[in-house]
C-alpha positions, 0 to 999 in steps of 0.5 A: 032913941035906940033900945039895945037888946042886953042878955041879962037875967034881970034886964031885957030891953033897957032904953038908951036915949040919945040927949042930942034929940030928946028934952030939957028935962033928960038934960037935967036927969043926967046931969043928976046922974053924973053929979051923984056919982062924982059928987060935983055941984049940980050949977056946974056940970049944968053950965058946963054941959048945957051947950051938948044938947043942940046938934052943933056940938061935938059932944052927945050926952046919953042916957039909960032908963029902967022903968023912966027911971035914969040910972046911968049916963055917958058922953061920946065925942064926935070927930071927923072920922072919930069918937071919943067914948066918955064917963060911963057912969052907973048908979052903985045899986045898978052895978055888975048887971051889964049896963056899962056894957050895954052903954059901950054897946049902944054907943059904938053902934051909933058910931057906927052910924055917925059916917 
């Protein structure tokens, strides 16, 4: 779990979870998160992305919490030498605070770490 450090007046200190080492029930946060936003049957994104959480997989899946709330979520794609930063998705009433920003933040430093 990284915490990345935001300049905002109404969020300071906002976790960033990478799914690959958290639990099952994370998981099914964020697949809560991204069917919300896009309106998609919960069965399906479940099935499709359940294969993320074990570290063979190429894809991580993230998470952001505010108060062990989950109001956003994201995907980064793992190859050779390069990422694939994906679906930044933020609950509407948690727009324009920064958290998309903080996302692209927290992933371009774990790319950093990836090599």
């Amino acid at each position: 779990q990284a915490t990345i450090k935001l300049h905002s007046k109404n969020i300071d200190n906002i976790p960033f979870h990478s799914l690959t080492f958290e639990t099952q029930e994370l998981f099914y946060e964020w697949v809560h998160v991204f069917c919300q936003s896009y309106d998609l049957p919960i069965e399906d994104i479940e099935r499709v992305f359940a294969p993320c959480i074990n570290d063979s997989v190429p894809l991580q899946l993230h998470i952001v919490q505010i108060y062990q709330k989950t109001i956003a979520c994201c995907v980064t794609l793992f190859k050779e030498d390069k990422a694939l930063l994906l679906w930044d998705t933020v609950l509407p009433m948690y727009r324009r605070q920064g958290i998309g920003n903080m996302m692209m933040l927290g992933r371009m430093q774990l790319c950093g770490e990836h090599n």
